[in-house]
C-alpha positions as a Markdown table, in Angstrom:
| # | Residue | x | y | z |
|---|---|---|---|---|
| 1 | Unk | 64.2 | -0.8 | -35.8 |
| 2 | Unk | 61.1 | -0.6 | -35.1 |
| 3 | Unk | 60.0 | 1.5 | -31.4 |
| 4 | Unk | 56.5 | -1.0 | -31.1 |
| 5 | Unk | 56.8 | -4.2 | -28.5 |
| 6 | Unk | 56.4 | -7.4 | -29.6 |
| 7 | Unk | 52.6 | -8.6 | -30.0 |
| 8 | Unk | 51.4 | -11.2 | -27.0 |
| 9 | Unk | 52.1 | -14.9 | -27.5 |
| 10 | Unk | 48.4 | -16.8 | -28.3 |
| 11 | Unk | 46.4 | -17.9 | -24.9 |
| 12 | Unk | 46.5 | -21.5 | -24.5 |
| 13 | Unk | 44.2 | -24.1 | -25.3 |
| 14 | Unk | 40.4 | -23.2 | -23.8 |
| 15 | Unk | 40.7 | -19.9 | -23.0 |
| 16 | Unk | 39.6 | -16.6 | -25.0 |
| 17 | Unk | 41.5 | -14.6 | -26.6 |
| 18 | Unk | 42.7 | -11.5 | -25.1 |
| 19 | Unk | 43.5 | -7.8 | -26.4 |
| 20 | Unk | 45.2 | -5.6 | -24.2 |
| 21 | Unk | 45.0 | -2.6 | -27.1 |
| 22 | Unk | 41.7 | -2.1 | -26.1 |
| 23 | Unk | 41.3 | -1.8 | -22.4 |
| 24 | Unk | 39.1 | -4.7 | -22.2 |
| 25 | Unk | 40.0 | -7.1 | -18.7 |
| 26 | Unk | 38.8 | -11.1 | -19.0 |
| 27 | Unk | 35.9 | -11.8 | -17.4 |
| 28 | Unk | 35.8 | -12.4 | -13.6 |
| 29 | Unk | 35.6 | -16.3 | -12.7 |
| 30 | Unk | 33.4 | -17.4 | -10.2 |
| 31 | Unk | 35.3 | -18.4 | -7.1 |
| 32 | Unk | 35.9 | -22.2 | -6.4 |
| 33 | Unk | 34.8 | -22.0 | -2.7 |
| 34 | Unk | 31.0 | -22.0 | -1.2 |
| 35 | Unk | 28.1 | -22.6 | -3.2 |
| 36 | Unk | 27.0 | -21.8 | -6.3 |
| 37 | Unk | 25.4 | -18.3 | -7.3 |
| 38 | Unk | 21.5 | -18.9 | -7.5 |
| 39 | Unk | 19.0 | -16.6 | -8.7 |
| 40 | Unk | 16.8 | -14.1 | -6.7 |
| 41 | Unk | 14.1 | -15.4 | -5.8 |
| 42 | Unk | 10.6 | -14.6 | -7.9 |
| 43 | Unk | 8.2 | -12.6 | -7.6 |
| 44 | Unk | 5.7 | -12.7 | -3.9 |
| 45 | Unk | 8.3 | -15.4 | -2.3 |
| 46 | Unk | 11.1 | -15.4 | 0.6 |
| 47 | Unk | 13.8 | -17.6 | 1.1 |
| 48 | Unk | 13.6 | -19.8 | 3.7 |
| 49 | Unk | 9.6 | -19.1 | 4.3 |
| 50 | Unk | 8.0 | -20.9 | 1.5 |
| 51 | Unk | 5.8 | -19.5 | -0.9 |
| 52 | Unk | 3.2 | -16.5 | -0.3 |
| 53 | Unk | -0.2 | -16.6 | -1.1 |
| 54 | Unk | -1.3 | -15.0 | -4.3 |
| 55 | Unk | -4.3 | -13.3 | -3.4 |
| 56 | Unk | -4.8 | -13.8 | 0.5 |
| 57 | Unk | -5.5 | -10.5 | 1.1 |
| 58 | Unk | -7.7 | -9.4 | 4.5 |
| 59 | Unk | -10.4 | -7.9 | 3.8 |
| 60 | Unk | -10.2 | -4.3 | 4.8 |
| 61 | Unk | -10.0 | -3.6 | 8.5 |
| 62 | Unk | -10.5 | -6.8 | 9.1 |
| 63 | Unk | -7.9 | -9.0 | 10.8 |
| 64 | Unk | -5.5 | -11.1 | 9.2 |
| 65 | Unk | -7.4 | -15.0 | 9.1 |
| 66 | Unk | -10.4 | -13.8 | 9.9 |
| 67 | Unk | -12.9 | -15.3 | 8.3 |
| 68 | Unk | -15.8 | -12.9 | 6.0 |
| 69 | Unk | -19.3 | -13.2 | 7.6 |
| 70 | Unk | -21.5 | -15.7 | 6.5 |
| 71 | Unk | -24.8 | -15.0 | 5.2 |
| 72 | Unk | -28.1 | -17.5 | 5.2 |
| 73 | Unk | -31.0 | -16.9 | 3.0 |
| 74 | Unk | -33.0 | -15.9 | 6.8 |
| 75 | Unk | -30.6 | -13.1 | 7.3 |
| 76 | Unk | -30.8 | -11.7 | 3.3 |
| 77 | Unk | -35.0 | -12.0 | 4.1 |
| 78 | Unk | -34.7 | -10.3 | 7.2 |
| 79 | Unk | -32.7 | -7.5 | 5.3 |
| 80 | Unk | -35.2 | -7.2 | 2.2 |
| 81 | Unk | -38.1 | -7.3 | 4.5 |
| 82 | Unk | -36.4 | -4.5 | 7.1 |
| 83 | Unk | -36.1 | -2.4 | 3.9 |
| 84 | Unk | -39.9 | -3.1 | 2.7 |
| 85 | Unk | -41.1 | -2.8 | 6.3 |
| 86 | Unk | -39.2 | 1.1 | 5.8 |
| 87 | Unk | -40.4 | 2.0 | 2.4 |
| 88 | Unk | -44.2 | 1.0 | 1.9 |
| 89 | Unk | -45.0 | -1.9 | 4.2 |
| 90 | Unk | -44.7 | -1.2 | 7.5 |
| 91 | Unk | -46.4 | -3.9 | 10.1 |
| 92 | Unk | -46.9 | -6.5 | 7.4 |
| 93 | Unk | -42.9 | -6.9 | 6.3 |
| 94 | Unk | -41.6 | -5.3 | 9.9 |
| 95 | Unk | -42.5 | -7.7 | 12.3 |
| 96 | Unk | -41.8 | -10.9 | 10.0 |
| 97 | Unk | -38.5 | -8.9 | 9.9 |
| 98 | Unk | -37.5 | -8.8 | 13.3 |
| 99 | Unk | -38.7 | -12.7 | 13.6 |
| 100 | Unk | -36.2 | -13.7 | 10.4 |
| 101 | Unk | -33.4 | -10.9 | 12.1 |
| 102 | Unk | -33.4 | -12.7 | 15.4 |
| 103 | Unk | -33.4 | -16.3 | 14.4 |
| 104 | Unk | -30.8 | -15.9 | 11.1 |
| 105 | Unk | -28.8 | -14.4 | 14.2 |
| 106 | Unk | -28.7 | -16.9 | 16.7 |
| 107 | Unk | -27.8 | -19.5 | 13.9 |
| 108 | Unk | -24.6 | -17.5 | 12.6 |
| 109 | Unk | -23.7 | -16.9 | 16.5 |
| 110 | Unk | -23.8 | -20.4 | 17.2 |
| 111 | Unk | -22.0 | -21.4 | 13.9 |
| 112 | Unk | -19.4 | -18.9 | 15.3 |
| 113 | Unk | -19.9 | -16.6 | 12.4 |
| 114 | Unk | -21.0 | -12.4 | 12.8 |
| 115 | Unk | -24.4 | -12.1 | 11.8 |
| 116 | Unk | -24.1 | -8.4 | 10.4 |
| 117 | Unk | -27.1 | -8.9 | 7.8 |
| 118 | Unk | -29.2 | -10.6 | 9.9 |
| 119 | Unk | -28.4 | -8.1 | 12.3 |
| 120 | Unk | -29.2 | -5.1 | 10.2 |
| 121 | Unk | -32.7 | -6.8 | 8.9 |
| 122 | Unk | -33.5 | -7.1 | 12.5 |
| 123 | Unk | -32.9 | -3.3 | 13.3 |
| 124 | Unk | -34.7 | -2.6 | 10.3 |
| 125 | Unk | -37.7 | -4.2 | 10.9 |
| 126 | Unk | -37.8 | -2.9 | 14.6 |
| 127 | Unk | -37.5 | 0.7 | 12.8 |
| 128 | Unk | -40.2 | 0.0 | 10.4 |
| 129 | Unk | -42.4 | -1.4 | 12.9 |
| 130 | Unk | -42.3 | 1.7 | 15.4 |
| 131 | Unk | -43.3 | 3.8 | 12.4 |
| 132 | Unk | -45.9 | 2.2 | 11.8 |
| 133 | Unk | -47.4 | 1.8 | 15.3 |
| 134 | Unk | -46.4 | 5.8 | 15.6 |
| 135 | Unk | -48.1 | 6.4 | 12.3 |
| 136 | Unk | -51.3 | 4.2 | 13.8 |
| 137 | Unk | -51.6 | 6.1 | 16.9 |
| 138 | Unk | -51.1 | 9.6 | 15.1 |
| 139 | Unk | -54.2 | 8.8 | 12.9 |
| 140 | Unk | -56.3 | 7.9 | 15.7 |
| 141 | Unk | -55.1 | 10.7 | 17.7 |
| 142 | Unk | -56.1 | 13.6 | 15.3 |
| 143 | Unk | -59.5 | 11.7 | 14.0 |
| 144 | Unk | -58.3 | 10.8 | 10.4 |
| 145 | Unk | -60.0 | 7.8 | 10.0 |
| 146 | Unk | -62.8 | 9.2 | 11.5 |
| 147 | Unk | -63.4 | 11.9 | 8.9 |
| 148 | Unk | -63.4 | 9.1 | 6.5 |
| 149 | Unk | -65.9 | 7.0 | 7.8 |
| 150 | Unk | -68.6 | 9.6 | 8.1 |
């Protein structure tokens, strides 16, 4: 006689076939109450708030649904002409500046929007105007175009 059990009778119809020999258990069955298992959601989204926007980042320091300032061609002028009216040309670009700076402002202000270009065009052109009116009255002061003339 032989000191080895009996092998296990064949699993009924539908179900796999087991083997005890080698440790392995049948896998777990999903139980028949509540709902079913879903998958985790994907990538960027929550359950239950809807989806998230891709690429609706604030800008830096700014606040969340704030909207980026809005720049007319006035307030780019009134920035080029604040930087000219610095550089070389003084009167002639500074005081169409400060014109352009003031009136692209009040536009964006009444749209609502910041006027930070505009704004910076107008403070140029204020700069480069003073400079100029201090360079003018420097000359005259200490006789420069005098000792040209003669």
């Amino acid at each position: 006689m032989s000191d080895q059990a009996p092998p296990p009778p064949p699993p009924p119809e539908g179900e796999p076939p087991q083997n005890p020999a080698y440790g392995q258990q049948p896998p777990a069955e999903p139980p028949a109450y509540g709902p079913p298992p879903t998958d985790p959601p994907a990538y960027g989204q929550q359950p239950g708030y809807g989806q998230q926007p891709a690429y609706g980042q604030p800008a830096y320091g700014a606040p969340y649904g704030a909207a980026a300032p809005v720049n007319t061609q006035k307030a780019t002028w009134a920035l080029v002409l604040g930087i000219l009216s610095l550089l070389c040309c003084g009167l002639f670009t500074g005081i169409p500046a400060i014109i352009m700076g003031k009136s692209a402002k009040e536009e964006l202000e009444a749209a609502g929007q910041s006027g930070s270009t505009a704004n910076i065009g107008f403070i140029l052109g204020i700069i480069g105007t003073a400079l100029s009116v201090l360079g003018l009255v420097f000359a005259l002061a200490t006789g420069s175009f005098s000792a040209s003339v003669n």
